[in-house]
N, C-alpha and C positions, 0 to 999 in steps of 0.2 A: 264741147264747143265745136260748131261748124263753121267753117269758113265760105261764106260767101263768093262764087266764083270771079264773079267780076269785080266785088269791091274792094275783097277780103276781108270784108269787115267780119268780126265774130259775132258768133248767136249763137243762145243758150239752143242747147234740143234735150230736152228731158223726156224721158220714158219709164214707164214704171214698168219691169220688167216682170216684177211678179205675175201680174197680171197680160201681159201678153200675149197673145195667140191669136191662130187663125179659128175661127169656127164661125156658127150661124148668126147673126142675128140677135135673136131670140134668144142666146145663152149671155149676153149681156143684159138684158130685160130682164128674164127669170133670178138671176142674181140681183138686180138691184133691188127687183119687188120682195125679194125673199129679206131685206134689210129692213124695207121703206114702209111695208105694208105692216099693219098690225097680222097675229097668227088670227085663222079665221076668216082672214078677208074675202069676202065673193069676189072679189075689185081686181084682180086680178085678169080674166078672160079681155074685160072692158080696157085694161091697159096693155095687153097683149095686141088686142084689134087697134087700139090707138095707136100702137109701134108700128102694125101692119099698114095702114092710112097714111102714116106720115111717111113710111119709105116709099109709098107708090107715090105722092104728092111731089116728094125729092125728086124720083123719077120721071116724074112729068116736068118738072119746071127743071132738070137739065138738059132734059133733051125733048123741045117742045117741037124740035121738028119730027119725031119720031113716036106718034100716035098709041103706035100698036105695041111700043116697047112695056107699055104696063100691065102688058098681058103677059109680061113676065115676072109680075107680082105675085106670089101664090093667093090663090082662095082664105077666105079666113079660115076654113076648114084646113086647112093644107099646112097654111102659119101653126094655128093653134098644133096640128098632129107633133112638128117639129119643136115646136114649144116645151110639150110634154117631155122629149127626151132631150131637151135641153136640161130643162131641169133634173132629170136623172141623170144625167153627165156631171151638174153642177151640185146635185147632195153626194150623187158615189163618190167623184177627185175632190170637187173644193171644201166639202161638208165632213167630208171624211179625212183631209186633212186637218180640219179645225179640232176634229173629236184628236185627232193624233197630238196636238199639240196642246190640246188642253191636260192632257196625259202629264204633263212638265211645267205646264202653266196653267192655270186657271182663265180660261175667257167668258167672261160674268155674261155675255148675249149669248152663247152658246144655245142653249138652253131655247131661248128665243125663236133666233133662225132654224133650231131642228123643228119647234113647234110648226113653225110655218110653212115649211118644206114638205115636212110630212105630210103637214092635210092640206099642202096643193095640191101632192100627189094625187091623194086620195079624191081628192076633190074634182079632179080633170078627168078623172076614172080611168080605163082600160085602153091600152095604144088598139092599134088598127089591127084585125086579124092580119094574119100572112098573106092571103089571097088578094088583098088590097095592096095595089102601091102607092107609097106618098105623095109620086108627082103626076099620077094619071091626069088631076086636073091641071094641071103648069101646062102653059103653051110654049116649053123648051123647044 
């Protein structure tokens, strides 16, 4: 419960802690499609770019006096690159926790979300050579 400072009135604040963290974006997207999507999905880049669209739209419509702020949207090239190792962050820690715990428990999707994980991977294909960097195109 938090107390309100002027009223003091109380209010619930729930947080799921499991699931908390700082990171991109993108590693919340990539986990949810790896749940939502059937294995196999092409649907994936298309709701990737839709994530992409609707944070720069957010951006514009908070801060509508500030034009040029959406030029600090990445490219969809640039989203998707980040996307990719989103999702390798979210099968090595989260995907690999779930293999850990199915070890003591049986989790009947398991099976499922690795289908699916796996051939995004594969399906996104090969991160960026070295010589590239990810934010060349960003107007940071």
């Amino acid at each position: 419960m938090r107390s309100d400072p002027k009223t003091g009135a109380q209010q619930l604040c729930a947080y799921d802690w499991e699931l908390a963290c700082c990171h991109v974006p993108q590693r919340d997207v990539v986990e949810f499609l790896s749940f939502v999507l059937p294995p196999g999905s092409a649907e994936w880049s298309h709701y990737i770019e839709y994530h992409r669209l609707a944070l720069k739209a957010a951006v514009e419509k908070a801060r509508p006096d500030a034009p040029g702020l959406t030029d600090t949207v990445p490219s969809s090239r640039e989203y998707m690159e980040v996307a990719k190792l989103a999702l390798m962050d979210f099968a090595s820690l989260r995907v690999a926790m779930y293999g850990v715990s199915n070890s003591f428990k049986q989790v009947e999707w398991l099976p499922r979300i690795l289908s699916s994980v796996e051939g995004q991977i594969r399906r996104m294909g090969p991160l960026r050579v070295a010589s590239e960097r990810v934010l060349v195109e960003s107007k940071f």
